[in-house]
C-alpha positions in Angstrom: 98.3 144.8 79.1 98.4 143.3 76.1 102.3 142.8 75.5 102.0 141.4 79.3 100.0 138.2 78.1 101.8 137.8 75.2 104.7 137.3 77.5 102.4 134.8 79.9 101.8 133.1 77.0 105.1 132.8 75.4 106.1 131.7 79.5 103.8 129.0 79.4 105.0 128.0 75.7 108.4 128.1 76.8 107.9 125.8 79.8 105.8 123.4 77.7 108.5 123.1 74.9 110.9 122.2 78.2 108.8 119.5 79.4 108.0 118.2 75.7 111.7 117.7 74.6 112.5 116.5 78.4 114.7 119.2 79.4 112.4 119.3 82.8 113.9 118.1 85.7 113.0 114.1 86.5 112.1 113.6 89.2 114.7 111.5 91.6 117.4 113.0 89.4 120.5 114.2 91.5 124.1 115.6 90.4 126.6 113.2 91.4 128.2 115.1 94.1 125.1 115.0 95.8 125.1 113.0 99.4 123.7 108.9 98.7 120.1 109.0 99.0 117.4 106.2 98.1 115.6 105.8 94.8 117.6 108.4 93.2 119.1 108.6 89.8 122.8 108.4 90.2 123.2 106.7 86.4 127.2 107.4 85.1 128.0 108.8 88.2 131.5 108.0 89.7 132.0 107.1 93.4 135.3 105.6 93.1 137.4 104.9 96.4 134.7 106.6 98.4 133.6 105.6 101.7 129.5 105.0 101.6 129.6 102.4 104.1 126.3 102.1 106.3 124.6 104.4 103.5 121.2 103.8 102.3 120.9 103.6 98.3 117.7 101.4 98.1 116.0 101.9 94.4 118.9 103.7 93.2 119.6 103.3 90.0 123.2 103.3 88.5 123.5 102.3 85.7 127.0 102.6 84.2 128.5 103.8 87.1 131.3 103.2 88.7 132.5 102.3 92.4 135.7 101.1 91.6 137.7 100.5 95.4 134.6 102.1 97.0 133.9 101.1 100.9 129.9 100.0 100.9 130.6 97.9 104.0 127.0 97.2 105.6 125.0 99.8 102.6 121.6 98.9 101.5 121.5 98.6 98.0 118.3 96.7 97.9 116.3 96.7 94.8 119.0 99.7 93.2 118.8 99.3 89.1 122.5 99.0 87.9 123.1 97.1 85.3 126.8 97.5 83.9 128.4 99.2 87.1 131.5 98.6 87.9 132.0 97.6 91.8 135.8 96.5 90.9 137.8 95.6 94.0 135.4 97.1 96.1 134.2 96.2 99.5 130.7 95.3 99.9 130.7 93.2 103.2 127.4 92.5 104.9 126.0 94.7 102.0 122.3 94.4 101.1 121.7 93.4 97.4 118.3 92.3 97.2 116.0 92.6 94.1 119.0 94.1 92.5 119.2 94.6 88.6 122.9 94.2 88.3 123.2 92.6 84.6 126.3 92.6 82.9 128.0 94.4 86.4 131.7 93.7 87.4 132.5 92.8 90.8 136.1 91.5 90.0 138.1 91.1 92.8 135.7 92.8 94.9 134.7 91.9 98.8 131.4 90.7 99.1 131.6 88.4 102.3 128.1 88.1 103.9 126.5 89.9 101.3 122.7 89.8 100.4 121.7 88.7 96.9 118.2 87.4 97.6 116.7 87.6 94.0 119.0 89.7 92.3 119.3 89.5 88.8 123.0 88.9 88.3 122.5 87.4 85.0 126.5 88.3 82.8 128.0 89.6 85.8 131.9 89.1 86.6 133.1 87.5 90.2 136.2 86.9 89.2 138.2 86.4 91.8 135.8 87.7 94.2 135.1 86.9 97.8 132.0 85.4 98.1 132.1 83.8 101.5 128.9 83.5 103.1 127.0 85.3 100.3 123.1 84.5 100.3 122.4 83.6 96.5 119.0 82.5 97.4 116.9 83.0 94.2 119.2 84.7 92.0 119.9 84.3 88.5 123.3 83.9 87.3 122.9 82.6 83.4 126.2 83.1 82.0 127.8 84.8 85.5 131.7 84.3 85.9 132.6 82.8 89.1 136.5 82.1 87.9 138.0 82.3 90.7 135.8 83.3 93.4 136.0 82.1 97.0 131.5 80.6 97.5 132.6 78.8 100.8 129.8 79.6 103.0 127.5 80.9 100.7 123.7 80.1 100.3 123.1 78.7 96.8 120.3 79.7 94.8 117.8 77.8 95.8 118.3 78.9 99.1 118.4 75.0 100.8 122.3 74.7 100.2 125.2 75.8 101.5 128.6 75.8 99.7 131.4 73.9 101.8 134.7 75.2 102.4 137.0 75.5 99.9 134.5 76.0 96.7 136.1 78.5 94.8 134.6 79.4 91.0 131.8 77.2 91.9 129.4 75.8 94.5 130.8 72.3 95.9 
C-alpha cells in the first residue's frame, strides 16, 4: 500500500515536472504531416510544392515555414500568424489573407491574383516580381514592403477607395 502511493505520488510529480518545463503537449500543436486544419500550430513546417488548394488554415500559425511552389489556390488563411514564411513562387489566387501577420514573409515571384489582404500586416515583406492583379490591400500595412517588380494592376489600394490602373507594376499608379 504504501510503496503504491509513493508511486501515485512520484506519477503526479513526474507529470507536474512535464508541464513545468513545457514538455506537455500545447494545445493546437500538430506534426507537420498532419492534414491542414485551422488554428493549428504548423510553425517550421515544410509544405513545399504541395497542393492545399480550397483548404481551410484560418488562425494557423506558421511561422518560419515554408510553402515554396505550393498550390493555395482559393485557401483561407485568414488571420494565420506567419511571420518570415516563405510562399516563394507559389500560387495563392483568390486566397484569403485577412488579419494576417505575415512580417518579414517572401512572396517572390509568387501568384497572388485576386487575393485578400484586408488588414494584413505585411510590414518587410518581399513581392518581388509578384502577381498582384486584383489584390485587395484595403487596410494593410506595408512600411518598408518590396513591390520591385510586381504586377498591382487591378488591385485595391490600402485605403480601400483606389484602384491601381493597368500597367502599375512595383507600385500603385
Amino acid at each position: 500500500m504504501r510503496r503504491r502511493k509513493l508511486l501515485e505520488r512520484g506519477a503526479v510529480f513526474t507529470a507536474a515536472l512535464a508541464v513545468a518545463v513545457g514538455l506537455a503537449p500545447q494545445p493546437g500543436a500538430a506534426d507537420c504531416t498532419d492534414p491542414p486544419r485551422p488554428g493549428v500550430d504548423y510553425t517550421d513546417c515544410t509544405f513545399d510544392r504541395l497542393n492545399l488548394s480550397n483548404v481551410d488554415l484560418s488562425g494557423a500559425r506558421l511561422r518560419d515555414a515554408t510553402l515554396i511552389r505550393a498550390n493555395l489556390n482559393n485557401s483561407n488563411l485568414t488571420g494565420i500568424d506567419a511571420p518570415n514564411a516563405k510562399f516563394i513562387s507559389a500560387s495563392l489566387k483568390n486566397a484569403k489573407l485577412d488579419r494576417a501577420n505575415l512580417v518579414q514573409s517572401d512572396f517572390s515571384r509568387a501568384d497572388l491574383e485576386g487575393a485578400s489582404f484586408v488588414s494584413a500586416d505585411l510590414r518587410s515583406v518581399e513581392f518581388y516580381n509578384a502577381n498582384l492583379r486584383n489584390a485587395d490591400l484595403s487596410g494593410a500595412q506595408l512600411e518598408n514592403t518590396d513591390l520591385t517588380g510586381a504586377d498591382l494592376s487591378g488591385a485595391t489600394w490600402t485605403g480601400g477607395e483606389y484602384t491601381c490602373r493597368e500597367g502599375s507594376v512595383g507600385r500603385c499608379n
